[in-house]
C-alpha positions in Angstrom: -8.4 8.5 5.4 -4.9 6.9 6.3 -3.2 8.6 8.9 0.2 8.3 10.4 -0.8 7.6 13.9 3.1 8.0 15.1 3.9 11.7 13.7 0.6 12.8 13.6 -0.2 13.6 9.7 -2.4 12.9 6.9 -0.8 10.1 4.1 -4.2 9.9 1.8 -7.4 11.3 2.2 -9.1 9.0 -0.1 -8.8 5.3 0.5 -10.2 2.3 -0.5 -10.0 -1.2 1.3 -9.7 -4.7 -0.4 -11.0 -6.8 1.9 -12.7 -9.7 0.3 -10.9 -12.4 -2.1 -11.7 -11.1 -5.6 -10.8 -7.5 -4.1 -7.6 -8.6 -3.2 -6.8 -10.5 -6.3 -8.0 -7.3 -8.4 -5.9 -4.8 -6.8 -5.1 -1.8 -8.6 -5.3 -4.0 -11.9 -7.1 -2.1 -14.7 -6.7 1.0 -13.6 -5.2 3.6 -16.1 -4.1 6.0 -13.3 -5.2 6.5 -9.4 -5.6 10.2 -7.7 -2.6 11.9 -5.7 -4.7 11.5 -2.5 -6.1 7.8 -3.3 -4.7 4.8 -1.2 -5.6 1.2 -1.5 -5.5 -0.7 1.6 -5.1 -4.8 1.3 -5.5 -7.1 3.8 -4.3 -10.4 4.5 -1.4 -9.3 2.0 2.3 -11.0 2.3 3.2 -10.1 -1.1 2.0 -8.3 -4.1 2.5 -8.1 -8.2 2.4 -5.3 -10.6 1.6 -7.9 -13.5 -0.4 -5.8 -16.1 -0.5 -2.6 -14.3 0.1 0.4 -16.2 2.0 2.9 -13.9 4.1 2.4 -11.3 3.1 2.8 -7.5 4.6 3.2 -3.8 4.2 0.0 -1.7 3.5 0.3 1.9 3.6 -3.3 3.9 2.4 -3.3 7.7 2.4 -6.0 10.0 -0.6 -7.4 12.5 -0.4 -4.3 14.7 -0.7 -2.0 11.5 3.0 -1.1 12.1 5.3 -0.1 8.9 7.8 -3.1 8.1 8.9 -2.2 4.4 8.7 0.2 2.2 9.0 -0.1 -1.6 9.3 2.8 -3.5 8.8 3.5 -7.1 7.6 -0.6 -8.2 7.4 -0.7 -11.6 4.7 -2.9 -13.6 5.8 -6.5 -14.3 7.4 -7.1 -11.2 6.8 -8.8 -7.9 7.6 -8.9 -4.1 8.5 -12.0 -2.6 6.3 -13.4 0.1 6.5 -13.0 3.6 4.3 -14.2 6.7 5.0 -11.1 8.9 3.6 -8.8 6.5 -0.2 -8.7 7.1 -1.8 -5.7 5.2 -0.1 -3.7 2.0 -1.0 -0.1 1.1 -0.5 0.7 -2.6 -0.3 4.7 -3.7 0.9 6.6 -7.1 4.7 6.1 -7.0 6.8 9.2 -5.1 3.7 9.5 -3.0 4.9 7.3 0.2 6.1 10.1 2.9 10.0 10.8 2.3 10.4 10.7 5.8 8.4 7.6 6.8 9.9 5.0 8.7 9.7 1.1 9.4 7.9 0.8 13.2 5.7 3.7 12.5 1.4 3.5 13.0 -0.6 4.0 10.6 -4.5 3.7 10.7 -7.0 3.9 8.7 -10.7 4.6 8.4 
């Protein structure tokens, strides 16, 4: 479950963590489609690609603390984020699927 620790609300009830290397690497690569309430958490992430992928997807990026510090909405395959240090973990979801009303600084936590 991923929760929005600073409003108080549910963002996927469903989530999977890529913890290890080849986890990481694999991503959401592969996949044909991923469920409305499916998340994929990834740690030790400072940037991501969408090489391959066959739909696009929300892009959540927290840093150390597990505090929102970008939001990408709607990334479409073939692209790519540059890199940056402060980001520590990235949460990817079915695109439109990132909370409207979420906000960099915000808690999330998942489990």
């Amino acid at each position: 479950m991923l929760i929005n620790v600073t409003k108080g609300y549910i963002i996927a009830s469903n989530i999977e963590k890529a913890i290890n290397y080849w986890k990481r690497m694999k991503g959401l690569l592969g996949r044909i489609s991923i469920p409305d309430d499916y998340a994929l958490v990834i740690y030790k992430c400072t940037g991501i690609h969408t090489y391959k992928m066959q739909f696009d997807i929300d892009v959540i990026f927290l840093d150390k603390d597990r505090k929102v510090i970008e939001i990408i909405r709607h990334m479409t395959p073939g692209n790519k984020t540059d890199i940056d240090s402060k980001r520590k973990y990235a949460i990817e979801m079915k695109a439109g699927l990132a909370p409207a009303g979420l906000q960099n600084g915000e808690e999330l936590y998942w489990c």
